[in-house]
C-alpha positions, 0 to 999 in steps of 0.5 A: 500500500502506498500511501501521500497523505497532507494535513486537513486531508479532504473527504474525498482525499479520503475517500479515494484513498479507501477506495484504492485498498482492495484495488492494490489488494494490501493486506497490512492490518490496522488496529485502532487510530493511525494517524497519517499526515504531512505531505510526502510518502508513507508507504506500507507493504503487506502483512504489516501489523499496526497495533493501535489499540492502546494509543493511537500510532503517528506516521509523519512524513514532510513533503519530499520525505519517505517513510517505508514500512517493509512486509511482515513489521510490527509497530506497537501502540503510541509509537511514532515516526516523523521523517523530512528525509527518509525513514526505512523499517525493513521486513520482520522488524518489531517497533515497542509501544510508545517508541520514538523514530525522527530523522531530525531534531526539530529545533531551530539552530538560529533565529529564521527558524531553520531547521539543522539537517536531517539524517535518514534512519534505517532498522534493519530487518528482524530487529528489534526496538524497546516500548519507549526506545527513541532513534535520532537522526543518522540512527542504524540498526543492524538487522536482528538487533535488539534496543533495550526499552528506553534506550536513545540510538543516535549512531549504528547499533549493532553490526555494520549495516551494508550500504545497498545500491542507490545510497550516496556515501561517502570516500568511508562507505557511510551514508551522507546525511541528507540535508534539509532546508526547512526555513519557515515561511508564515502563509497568509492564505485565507484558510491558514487564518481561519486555521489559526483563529479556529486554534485561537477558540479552542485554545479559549475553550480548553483553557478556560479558567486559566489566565490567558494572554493574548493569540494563544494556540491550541492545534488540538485538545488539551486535558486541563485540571485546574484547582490551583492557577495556570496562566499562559502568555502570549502567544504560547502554542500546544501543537495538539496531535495524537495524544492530548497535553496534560496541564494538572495544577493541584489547590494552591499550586501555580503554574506559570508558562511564558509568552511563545513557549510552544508544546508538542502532543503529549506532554504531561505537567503535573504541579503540586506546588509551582512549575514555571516556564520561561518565554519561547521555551519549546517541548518535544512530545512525551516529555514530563514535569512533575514538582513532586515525587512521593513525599518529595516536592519542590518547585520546578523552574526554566529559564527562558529559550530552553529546548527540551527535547522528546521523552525527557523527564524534569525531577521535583526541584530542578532549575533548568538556565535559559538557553539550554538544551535537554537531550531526548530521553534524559532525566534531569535529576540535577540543576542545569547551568545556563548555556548548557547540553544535559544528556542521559540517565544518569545525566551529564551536563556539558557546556554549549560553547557554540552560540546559536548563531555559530552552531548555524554556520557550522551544521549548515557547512556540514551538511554542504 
């Protein structure tokens, strides 16, 4: 089954994608939601298992990008894949409950809001990867190879991958990382602005009774409890997507969310006491603040232009210094330095010598 799927699909998109099943004759199986947007291809062989029940499962792919899913691949419920270059599950191959596939770190390296170069993922056939196992950009897994449950992949795993005909490599015999110019340009046409006003309304609806600035944003529901103060500034976004945003602030609790800040789906902010949230932070999905753990609590704090990247998790009592950047998948038990990289579990912290105008230069001369 071969699959081209754009945000908002049509009715009749839809329609006559259904009707174009029995004709290829696929026997893929989907079970529960699958949420399939972007502009580029997802294609999907035979005898391909989409286990949704639990969670709904997202295939994302940019216009331009490719995400193939070969025969016989299991892909457990909540797991994810977003791709603006390439993303391949080959044939036999197990993807974990609520794990992570992205070929690009989605964060912006300067202030036009380019994004740095994506990396083509490839899992090889029979492997497989753990329930909440998150693969970055440039990440390879050798076929038969197994990711432990919760590990991060950034590099190869397992035994060298053989490059098959049609790859560009380089002098090495390794890929080449497929670079990706993703300036954003805000539309003006008509239905971009009835989008946006439509996000407007929602974001009043869900957010009701919280103090609200000025053009907040929701693309998608949010799960408010609110016996305490939450109040979001100007600006602020919740990109909404398969899994709602969790904002819980218990009686008395205070949460605090700057001006710009901007939340992917599923991320989960639990006060007891006080969490608050400096301006144009940005959250990737999955990633969860909680002020207080048993008997243990204290107030959480982020400073401004903090990136925090999918499936990492904040501890009661951190303070996190502006412009820092949180790693995918890391616990951050300690406090973390402004301009720093914190990374793992246990984390580590290093310090960001580049500033973002200079990591530009440089990942953008790299992907050259």
């Amino acid at each position: 089954m071969s699959t081209s799927q754009s945000l908002g699909p049509s009715i009749a998109a839809l329609a006559s994608r259904l009707w174009q099943w029995p004709a290829q004759r696929a026997t893929a199986r989907s079970l529960g939601r699958i949420w399939i947007h972007g502009e580029g291809d997802v294609v999907i062989e035979d005898d391909v298992i989409l286990d949704a029940r639990w969670a709904p499962i997202e295939l994302h792919a940019t216009r331009g990008a490719r995400i193939n899913i070969a025969s016989g691949v299991r892909i457990e419920s909540g797991a994810s894949l977003e791709a603006m270059a390439g993303i391949t599950i080959c044939a036999g191959a197990t993807l974990g409950a609520f794990c992570k596939v992205m070929d690009n770190h989605f964060h912006q390296i300067d202030r036009d809001h380019r994004l740095p170069p994506s990396r083509p993922i490839v899992v090889g056939a029979g492997a497989s990867i753990g329930e909440r196992a998150i693969l970055l950009p440039g990440a390879w897994v050798a076929s038969g190879a197994v990711v432990p449950a919760g590990a991060v992949v950034s590099r190869r795993f397992g035994a060298r991958l053989p490059v098959t005909a049609g790859d560009e490599v380089d002098e090495t015999g390794a890929r080449l990382p497929v670079a990706q110019d993703r300036s954003y340009v805000p539309s003006r046409r008509r239905a971009a602005k009835l989008r946006a006003a439509m996000d407007v309304l929602r974001a009043e609806w869900y957010l009701r009774g919280c103090e609200l600035g000025h053009h907040v944003h929701a693309g998608g529901p949010i799960a408010v409890v609110n016996e305490g103060t939450i109040a979001v500034g100007d600006n602020a976004v919740f990109v909404g997507g398969m899994i709602p945003t969790g904002l819980v602030c218990a009686p008395g609790a205070r949460v605090s969310i700057g001006a710009g800040t901007i939340f992917n789906y599923g991320v989960c902010v639990t006060a007891a006491r006080e969490i608050t949230i400096g301006e144009r932070c940005q959250f990737g999905s999955f990633v969860r603040l909680t002020d207080r753990i048993g008997m243990r609590a204290a107030p959480i704090r982020i400073g401004d232009d903090v990136w925090v990247a999918h499936g990492a998790t904040i501890a009661p009592g951190v303070t996190i210094g502006a412009r820092s950047v949180i790693s995918a998948g890391t616990a951050v038990t300690e406090n973390v330095p402004a301009d720093s990289l914190a990374i793992g579990n246990p984390m580590r912290c290093m310090s960001l010598s580049l500033r973002s105008d200079r990591l530009a230069d440089a990942e953008m001369a790299a992907a050259r």
